[in-house]
C-alpha positions as CSV (number, residue, x, y, z in Angstrom):
1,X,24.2,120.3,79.6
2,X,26.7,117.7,80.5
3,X,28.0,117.6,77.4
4,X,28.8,121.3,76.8
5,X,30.3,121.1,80.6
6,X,32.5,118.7,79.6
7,X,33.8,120.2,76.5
8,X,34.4,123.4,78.6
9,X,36.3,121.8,81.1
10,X,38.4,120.1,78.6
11,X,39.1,123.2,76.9
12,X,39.9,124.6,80.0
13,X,42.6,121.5,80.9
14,X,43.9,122.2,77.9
15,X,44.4,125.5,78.0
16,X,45.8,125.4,81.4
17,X,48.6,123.0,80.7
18,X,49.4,124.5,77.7
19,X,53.0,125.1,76.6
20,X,54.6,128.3,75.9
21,X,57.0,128.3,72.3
22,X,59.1,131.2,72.7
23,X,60.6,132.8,69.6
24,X,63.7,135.3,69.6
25,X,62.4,137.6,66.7
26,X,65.0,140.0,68.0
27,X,67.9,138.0,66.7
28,X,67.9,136.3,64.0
29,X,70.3,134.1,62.8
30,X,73.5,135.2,60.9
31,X,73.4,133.0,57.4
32,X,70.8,134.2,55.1
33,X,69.1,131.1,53.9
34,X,69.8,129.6,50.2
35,X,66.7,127.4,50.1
36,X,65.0,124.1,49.8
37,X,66.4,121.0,47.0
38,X,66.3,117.7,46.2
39,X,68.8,115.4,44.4
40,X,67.7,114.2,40.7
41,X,68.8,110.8,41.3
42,X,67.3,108.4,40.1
43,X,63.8,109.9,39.9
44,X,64.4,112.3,37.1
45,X,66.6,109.2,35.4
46,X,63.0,107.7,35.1
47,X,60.5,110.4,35.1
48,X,62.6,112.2,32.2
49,X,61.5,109.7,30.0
50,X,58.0,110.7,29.9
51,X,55.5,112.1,27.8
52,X,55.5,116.6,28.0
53,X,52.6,116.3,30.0
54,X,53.9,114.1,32.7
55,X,57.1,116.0,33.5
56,X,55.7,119.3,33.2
57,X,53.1,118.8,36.1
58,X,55.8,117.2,38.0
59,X,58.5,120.2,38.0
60,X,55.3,122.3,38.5
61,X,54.7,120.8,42.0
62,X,58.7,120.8,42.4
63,X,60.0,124.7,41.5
64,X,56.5,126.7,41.6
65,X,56.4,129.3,44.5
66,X,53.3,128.1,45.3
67,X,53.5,124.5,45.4
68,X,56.9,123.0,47.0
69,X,59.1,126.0,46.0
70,X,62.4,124.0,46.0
71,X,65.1,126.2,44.3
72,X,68.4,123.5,44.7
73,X,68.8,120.6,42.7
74,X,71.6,118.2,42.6
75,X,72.6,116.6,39.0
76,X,74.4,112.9,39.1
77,X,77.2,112.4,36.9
78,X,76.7,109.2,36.3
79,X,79.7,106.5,36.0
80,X,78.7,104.0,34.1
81,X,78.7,100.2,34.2
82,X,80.8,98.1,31.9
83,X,77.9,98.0,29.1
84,X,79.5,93.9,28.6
85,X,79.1,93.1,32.3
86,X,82.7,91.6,32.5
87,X,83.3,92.3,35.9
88,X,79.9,92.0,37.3
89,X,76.2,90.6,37.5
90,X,74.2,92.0,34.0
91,X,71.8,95.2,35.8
92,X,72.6,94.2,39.1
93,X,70.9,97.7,40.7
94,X,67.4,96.2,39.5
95,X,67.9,94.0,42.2
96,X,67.5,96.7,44.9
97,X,67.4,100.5,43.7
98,X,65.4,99.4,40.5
99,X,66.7,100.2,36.8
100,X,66.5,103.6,37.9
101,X,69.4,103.4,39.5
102,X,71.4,102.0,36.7
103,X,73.0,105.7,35.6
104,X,74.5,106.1,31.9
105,X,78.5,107.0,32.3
106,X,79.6,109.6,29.1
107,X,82.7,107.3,27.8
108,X,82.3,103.7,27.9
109,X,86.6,103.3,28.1
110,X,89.6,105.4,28.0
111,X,90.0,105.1,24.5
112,X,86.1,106.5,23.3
113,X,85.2,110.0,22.8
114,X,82.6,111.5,25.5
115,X,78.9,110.3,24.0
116,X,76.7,113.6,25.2
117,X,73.8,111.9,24.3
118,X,74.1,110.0,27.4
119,X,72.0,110.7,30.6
120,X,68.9,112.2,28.5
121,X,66.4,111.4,31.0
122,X,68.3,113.7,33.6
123,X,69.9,115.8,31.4
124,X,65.6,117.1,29.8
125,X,64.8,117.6,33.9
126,X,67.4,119.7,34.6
127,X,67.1,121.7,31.5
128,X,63.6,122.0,32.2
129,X,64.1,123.1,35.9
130,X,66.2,125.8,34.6
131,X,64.1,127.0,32.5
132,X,61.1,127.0,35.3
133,X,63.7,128.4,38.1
134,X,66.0,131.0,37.1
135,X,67.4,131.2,40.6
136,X,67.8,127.5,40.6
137,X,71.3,126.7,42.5
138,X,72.8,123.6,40.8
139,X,75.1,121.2,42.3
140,X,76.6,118.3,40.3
141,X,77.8,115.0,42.7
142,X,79.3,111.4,42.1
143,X,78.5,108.6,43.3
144,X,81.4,106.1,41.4
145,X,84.0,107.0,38.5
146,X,83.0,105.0,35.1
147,X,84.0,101.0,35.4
148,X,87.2,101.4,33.5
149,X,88.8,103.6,35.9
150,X,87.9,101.4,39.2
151,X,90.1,98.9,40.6
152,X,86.8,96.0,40.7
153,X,85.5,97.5,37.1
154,X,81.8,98.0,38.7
155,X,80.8,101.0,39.4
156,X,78.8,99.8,42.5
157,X,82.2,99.3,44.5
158,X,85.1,97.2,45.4
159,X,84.9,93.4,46.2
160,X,85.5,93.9,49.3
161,X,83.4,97.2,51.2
162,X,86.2,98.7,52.8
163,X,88.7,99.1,50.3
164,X,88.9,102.7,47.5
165,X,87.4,101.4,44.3
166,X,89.2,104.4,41.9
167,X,92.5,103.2,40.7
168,X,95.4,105.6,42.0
169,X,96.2,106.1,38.2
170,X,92.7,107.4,37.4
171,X,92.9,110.5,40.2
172,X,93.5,112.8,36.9
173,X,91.2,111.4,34.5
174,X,88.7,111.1,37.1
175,X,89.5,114.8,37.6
176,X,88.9,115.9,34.2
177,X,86.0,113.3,33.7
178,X,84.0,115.6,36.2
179,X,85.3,119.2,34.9
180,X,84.6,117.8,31.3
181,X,80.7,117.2,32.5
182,X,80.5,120.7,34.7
183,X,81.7,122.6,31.5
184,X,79.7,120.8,28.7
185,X,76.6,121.7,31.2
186,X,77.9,125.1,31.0
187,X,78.6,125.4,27.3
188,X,75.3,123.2,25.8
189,X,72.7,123.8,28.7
190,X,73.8,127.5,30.1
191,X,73.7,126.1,33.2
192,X,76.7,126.3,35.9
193,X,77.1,124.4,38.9
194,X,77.7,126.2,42.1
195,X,79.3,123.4,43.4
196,X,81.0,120.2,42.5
197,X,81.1,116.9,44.7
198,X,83.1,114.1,44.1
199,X,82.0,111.9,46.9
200,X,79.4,110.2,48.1
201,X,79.4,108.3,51.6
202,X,82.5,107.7,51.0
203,X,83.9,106.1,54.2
204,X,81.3,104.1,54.7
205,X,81.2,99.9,54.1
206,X,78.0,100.3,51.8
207,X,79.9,99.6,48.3
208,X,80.5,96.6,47.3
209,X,80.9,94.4,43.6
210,X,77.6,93.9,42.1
211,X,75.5,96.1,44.2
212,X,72.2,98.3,44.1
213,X,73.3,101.1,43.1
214,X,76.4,103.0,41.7
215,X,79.0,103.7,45.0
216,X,82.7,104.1,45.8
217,X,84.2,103.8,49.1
218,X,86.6,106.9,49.6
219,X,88.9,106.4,52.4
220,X,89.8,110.0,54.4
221,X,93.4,109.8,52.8
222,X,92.1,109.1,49.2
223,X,89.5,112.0,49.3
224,X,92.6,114.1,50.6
225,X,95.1,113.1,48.0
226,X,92.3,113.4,45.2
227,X,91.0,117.2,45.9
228,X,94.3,118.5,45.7
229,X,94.0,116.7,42.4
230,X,90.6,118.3,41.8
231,X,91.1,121.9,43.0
232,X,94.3,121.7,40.5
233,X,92.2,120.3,37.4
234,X,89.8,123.3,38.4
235,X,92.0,126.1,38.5
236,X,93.9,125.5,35.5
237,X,90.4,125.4,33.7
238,X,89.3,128.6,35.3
239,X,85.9,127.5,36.5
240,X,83.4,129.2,38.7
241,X,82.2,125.9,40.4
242,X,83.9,125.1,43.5
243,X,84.3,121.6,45.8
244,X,81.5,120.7,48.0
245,X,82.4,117.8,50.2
246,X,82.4,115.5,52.1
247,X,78.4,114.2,52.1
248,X,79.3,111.5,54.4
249,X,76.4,109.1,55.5
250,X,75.8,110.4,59.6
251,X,76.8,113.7,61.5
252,X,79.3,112.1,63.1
253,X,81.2,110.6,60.3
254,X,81.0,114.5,59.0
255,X,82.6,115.6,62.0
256,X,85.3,112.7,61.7
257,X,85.7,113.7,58.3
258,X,85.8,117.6,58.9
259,X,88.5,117.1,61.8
260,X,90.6,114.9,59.3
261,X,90.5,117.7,56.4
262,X,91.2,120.2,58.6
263,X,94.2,118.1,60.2
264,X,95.8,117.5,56.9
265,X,95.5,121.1,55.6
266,X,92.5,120.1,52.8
267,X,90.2,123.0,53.8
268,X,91.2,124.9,51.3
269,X,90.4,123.2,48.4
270,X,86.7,123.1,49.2
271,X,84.3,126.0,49.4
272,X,81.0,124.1,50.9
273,X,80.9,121.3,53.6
274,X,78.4,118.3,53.0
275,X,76.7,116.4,55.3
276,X,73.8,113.9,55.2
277,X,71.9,113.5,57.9
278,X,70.5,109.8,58.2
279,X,72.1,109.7,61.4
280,X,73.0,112.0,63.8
281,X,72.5,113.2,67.6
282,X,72.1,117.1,68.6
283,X,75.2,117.4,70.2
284,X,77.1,116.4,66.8
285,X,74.8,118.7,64.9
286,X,76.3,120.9,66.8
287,X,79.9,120.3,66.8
288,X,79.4,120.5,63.0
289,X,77.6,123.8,63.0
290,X,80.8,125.4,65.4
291,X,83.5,123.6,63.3
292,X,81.9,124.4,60.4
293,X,81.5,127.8,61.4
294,X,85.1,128.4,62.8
295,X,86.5,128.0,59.0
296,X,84.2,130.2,57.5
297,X,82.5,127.3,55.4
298,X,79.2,127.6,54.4
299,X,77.6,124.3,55.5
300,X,74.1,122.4,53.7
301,X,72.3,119.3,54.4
302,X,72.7,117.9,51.1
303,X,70.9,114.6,51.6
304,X,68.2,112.6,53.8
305,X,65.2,110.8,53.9
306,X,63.5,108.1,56.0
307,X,61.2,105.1,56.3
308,X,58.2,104.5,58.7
309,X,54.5,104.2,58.3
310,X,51.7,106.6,57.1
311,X,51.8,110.5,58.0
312,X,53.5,109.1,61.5
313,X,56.4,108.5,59.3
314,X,55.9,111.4,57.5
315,X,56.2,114.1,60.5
316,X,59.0,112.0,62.2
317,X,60.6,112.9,59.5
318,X,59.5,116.9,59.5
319,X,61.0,116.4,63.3
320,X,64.3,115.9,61.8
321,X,64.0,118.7,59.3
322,X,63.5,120.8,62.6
323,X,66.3,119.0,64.8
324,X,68.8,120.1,61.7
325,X,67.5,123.4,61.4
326,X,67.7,124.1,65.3
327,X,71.3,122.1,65.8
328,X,73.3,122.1,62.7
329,X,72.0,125.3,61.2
330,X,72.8,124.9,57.7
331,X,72.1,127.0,54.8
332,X,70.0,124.8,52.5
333,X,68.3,121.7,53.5
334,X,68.0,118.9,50.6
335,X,65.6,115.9,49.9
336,X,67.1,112.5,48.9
337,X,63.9,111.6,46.4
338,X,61.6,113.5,44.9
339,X,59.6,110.8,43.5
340,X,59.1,106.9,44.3
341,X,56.6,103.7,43.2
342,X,54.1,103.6,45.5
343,X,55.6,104.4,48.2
344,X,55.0,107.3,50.7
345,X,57.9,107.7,52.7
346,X,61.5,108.5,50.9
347,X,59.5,110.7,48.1
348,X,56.8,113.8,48.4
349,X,55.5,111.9,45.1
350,X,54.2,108.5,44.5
351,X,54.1,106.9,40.9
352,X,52.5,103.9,39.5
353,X,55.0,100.4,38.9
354,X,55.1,102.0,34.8
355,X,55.8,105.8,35.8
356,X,53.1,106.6,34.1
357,X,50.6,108.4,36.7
358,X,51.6,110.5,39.8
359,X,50.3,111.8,42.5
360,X,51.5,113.8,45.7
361,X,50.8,112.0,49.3
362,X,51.2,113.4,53.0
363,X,54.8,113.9,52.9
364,X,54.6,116.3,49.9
365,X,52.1,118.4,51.9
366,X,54.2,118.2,55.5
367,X,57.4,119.0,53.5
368,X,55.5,122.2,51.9
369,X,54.7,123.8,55.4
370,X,58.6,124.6,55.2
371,X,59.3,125.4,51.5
372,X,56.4,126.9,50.6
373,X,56.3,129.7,53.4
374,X,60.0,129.9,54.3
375,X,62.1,130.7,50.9
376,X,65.5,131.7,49.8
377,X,66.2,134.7,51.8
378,X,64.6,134.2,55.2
379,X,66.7,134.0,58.2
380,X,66.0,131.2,61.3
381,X,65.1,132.6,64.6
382,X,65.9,130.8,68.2
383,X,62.6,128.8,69.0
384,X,63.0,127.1,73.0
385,X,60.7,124.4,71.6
386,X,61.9,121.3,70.3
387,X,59.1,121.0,67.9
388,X,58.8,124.1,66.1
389,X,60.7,126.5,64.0
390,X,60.7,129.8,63.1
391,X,62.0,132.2,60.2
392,X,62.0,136.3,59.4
393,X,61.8,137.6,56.0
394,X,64.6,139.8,54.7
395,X,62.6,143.0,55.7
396,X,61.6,142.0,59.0
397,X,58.2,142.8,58.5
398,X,56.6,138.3,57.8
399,X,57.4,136.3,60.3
400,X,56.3,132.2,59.5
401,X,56.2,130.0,62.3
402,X,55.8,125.9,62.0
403,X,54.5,123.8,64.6
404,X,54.7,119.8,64.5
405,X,52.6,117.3,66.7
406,X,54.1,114.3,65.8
407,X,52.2,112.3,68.9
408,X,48.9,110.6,69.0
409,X,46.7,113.2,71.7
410,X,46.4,116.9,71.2
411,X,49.1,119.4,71.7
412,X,48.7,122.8,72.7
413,X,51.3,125.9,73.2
414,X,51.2,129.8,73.3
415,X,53.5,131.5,71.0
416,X,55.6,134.4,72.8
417,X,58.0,136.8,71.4
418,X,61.1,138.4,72.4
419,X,60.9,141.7,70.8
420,X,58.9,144.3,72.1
421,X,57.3,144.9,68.5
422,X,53.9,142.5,68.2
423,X,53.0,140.1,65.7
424,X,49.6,139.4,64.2
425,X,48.4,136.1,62.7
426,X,47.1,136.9,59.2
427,X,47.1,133.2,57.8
428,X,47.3,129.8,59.2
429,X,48.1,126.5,57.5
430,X,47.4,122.6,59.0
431,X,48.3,119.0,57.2
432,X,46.6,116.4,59.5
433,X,45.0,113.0,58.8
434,X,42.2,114.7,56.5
435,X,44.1,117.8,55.4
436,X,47.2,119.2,53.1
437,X,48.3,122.3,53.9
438,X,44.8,123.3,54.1
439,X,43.9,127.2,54.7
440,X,42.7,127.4,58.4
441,X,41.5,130.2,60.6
442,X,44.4,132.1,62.0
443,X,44.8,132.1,66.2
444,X,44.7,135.4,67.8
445,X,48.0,137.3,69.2
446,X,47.1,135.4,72.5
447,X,45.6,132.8,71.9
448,X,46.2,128.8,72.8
449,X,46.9,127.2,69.7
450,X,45.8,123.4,69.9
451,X,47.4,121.4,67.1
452,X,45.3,117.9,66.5
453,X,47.1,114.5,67.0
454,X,49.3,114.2,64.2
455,X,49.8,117.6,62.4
456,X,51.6,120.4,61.2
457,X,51.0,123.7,61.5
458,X,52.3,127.0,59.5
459,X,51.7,130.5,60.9
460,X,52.2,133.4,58.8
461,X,52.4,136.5,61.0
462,X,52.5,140.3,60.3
463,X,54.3,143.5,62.3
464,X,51.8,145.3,63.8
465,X,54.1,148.5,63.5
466,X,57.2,149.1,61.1
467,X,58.5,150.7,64.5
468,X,62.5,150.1,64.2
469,X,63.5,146.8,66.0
470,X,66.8,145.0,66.9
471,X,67.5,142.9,64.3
C-alpha cells in the first residue's frame, strides 16, 4: 500500500511540475529544408577499400530512408603530399588523423598529366551513394592545394600557422585544379556538385608543416583575391556548380568572415555560406542566420562534431544539433565523420583497428531521431523550449516533434500548439541507456510526456482534420 502511494504521489509531483513545449504549427519557417549529410573524409578514404559486403551495409545505414536517411555528402579533393617527402616528415598525418587522413592529390607536379586513378577509396563511395540516393546533393571541398603549388611544399600548412600556404602564382592553377576534378566527376561518374568549396578553416592557426592532416591557412584577403579567381575559372567553363564558402572553424569567425566578404564586395561570387559549428554562442547563431538572410544566401552547417563520454556525450551533442536548428536556422545540417575506430563520439559508426567489422553505437541511433523522421522537404516550426525541435511536412498534414533529456533525473513537459487544428500522436520513438530509436507507446493529445534520464524522444503526430489552416 505504501508502495503504490508513493508511486502515485511521485507521478503526481511530476506531473505537476511539468513543463509546457509550445510549438507554432501555424508558422512555419520560410526555407524548405535540403536535408541531413556528412563529409566523406577520411572515413570513405578507408572504408572504400573494403570487401562489397562491407561497404554495402555501411551506405545502407548511411542513404536508406529508414535507417539514417542522410541525402548530402561532401567529396574531398584531395591535395596531395610530395610522394618523396622533401619538404616534410614521411606520413606525418599517421601521427594524429591516422593514414586515413593521408588523401591522394590527382598530379603529383605541374609538369604530370592528372592520374584519375587516384582517390579510389572515395571516389567507389561516392559512386556507390549515387547510385543508392538519386537525390543525393553533392558538394566537393578542399582542405590544401597539391604540395607543388604551396609556398612550405606540405600540404598540411605553412611553417609557420598564421601565414597562406598557396603560392600567389598558383591562384589559377589552383583554380583549374578544382574545376578540372568537378568536371571529370561530371563526365566519368554523372555526378555534379551543387557546390564547390575551396576552403577549409581557413583563418584559423591550425595548419602547420608536418601536421595531421591536410590544411591551408586562408587569410580573409587571400580567400577574397582567390574567388574572384574562381568564379572567373567557373564561368568561362560554363559550370552549374557554384562557390560555397567560407566553412570557418566557430560562428563567430563565420560572422567575421561574412562581414569581411560583404565589405569587400565578394558576395557575389558565392551562392552558399559555410559555417562549422564547433564553436559558437546563440547570439552569433543568430547574427549569422539575419546576415545571412539579408543577402539572400542560402546558409548550411556544413561541418561538426564533438567529444565527451558515453550517450552523455552523445545527446550533448543532439543539444547542439537543436541550438543550430533553433538560432542559426540553416538549410542542411552536416556530420563531420561518419565512421571512426572504436570510438563513439565524432562518428554514428564504430570500426575495429583493421576496418574490417562495424557496428552502429548510441550516437548513430540519437542522430536518427532527426534524419530519419525529419527529411528533405520539411519545414522547422518555433518551439519555446530549448530542448526540443519541431518540423511540418510539405502538406501540413505530419508533424514530428523531438524531445532531448540530456540530464541525469527525469524530465517531463506537455506539448501545446498554436494552431487551432489538433494533433494526434500516432507513433513515438525513444534512445535511452537500453534503447535505439526503439518503437514506444505514443502519449495522448494531453498527456504529460516524462522522458527518462538521458534520452531522446521522436513524436510523429497526425491532423485530426484537413480543415484549412494558416500556414
Amino acid at each position: 500500500m505504501l508502495h503504490l502511494l508513493l508511486t502515485l504521489l511521485l507521478s503526481l509531483s511530476i506531473t505537476a511540475t511539468a513543463q509546457p513545449t509550445t510549438i507554432r504549427d501555424d508558422k512555419p519557417l520560410p526555407q524548405q529544408w535540403e536535408g541531413w549529410g556528412v563529409s566523406l573524409c577520411w572515413w570513405a578514404n578507408m572504408c572504400g577499400r573494403h570487401s562489397e559486403e562491407h561497404l554495402d551495409s555501411l551506405i545502407h545505414w548511411l542513404t536508406d530512408p529508414e535507417e539514417l536517411n542522410y541525402n548530402i555528402f561532401r567529396y574531398n579533393i584531395g591535395g596531395g603530399d610530395d610522394p618523396l617527402w622533401r619538404n616534410c616528415e614521411p606520413h606525418h598525418m599517421g601521427k594524429g588523423k591516422g593514414l586515413r587522413a593521408e588523401m591522394e592529390g590527382f598530379r603529383d607536379s605541374p609538369e604530370e598529366h592528372y592520374n584519375w586513378q587516384r582517390d579510389k577509396a572515395q571516389q567507389r563511395v561516392t559512386t556507390m551513394i549515387h547510385q543508392r540516393r538519386k537525390d543525393a546533393i553533392f558538394e566537393a571541398f578542399s582542405n590544401s592545394a597539391p604540395w607543388w603549388m604551396t609556398k612550405s611544399g606540405c600540404v598540411a600548412g605553412h611553417k609557420d600557422p598564421l601565414e597562406d600556404n598557396l603560392r600567389e602564382d598558383c591562384y589559377d592553377i589552383f583554380a583549374q585544379y578544382l574545376t578540372d576534378v568537378c568536371l571529370y566527376f561530371k563526365n566519368t561518374h554523372g555526378i555534379t556538385f551543387r557546390t564547390l568549396e575551396p576552403f577549409n578553416e581557413g583563418i584559423t592557426d591550425y595548419w602547420y608543416q608536418s601536421g595531421s592532416q591536410e590544411g591551408c591557412h586562408f587569410s580573409s584577403e587571400a580567400q577574397v583575391r582567390f574567388l574572384k579567381v574562381l568564379y572567373n575559372t567557373m564561368r568561362q567553363k560554363g559550370m552549374e556548380t557554384v562557390i560555397a564558402a567560407s566553412d570557418e572553424t566557430s560562428v563567430a569567425r563565420s560572422v567575421d568572415n561574412f562581414n569581411y566578404y560583404k565589405q569587400h564586395d565578394a558576395l557575389r561570387y558565392i551562392g552558399q555560406w559555410n559555417t562549422h559549428t564547433y564553436h559558437g554562442n546563440d547570439n552569433d547563431r543568430a547574427l549569422l542566420r539575419q546576415l545571412t538572410a539579408e543577402s539572400g544566401i542560402k546558409l548550411w552547417q556544413s561541418e561538426t562534431g564533438d567529444g565527451g563520454h558515453g550517450l552523455h556525450g552523445n545527446l550533448r551533442m543532439a543539444q547542439r544539433l537543436i541550438d543550430d536548428i533553433r538560432h542559426l536556422q540553416p538549410s542542411a545540417w552536416l556530420d563531420w565523420q561518419y565512421v571512426e575506430e572504436n570510438y563513439d563520439q565524432w562518428s554514428l559508426v564504430s570500426c575495429d583497428s583493421l576496418w574490417r567489422t562495424y557496428r552502429r553505437h548510441k550516437n548513430y541511433y540519437v542522430r536518427q531521431h532527426f534524419s530519419r523522421f525529419i527529411p528533405a522537404g520539411y519545414r522547422w516550426l518555433t518551439v519555446d523550449s530549448h530542448n526540443a525541435t519541431a518540423a511540418i511536412s510539405p502538406d501540413g498534414d505530419s508533424m514530428t516533434v523531438v524531445l532531448l533529456n540530456a540530464g541525469h533525473k527525469p524530465l517531463t513537459t506537455t506539448l501545446h500548439t498554436t494552431s487551432t487544428t489538433p494533433w494526434k500522436p500516432e507513433k513515438a520513438y525513444r534512445t535511452s541507456s537500453t534503447e535505439d530509436c526503439a518503437p514506444v507507446t505514443p502519449p495522448t493529445a494531453a498527456q504529460a510526456i516524462t522522458l527518462p534520464p538521458l534520452s531522446i524522444m521522436t513524436i510523429i503526430m497526425k491532423r485530426c482534420s484537413t480543415s484549412t489552416t494558416s500556414r
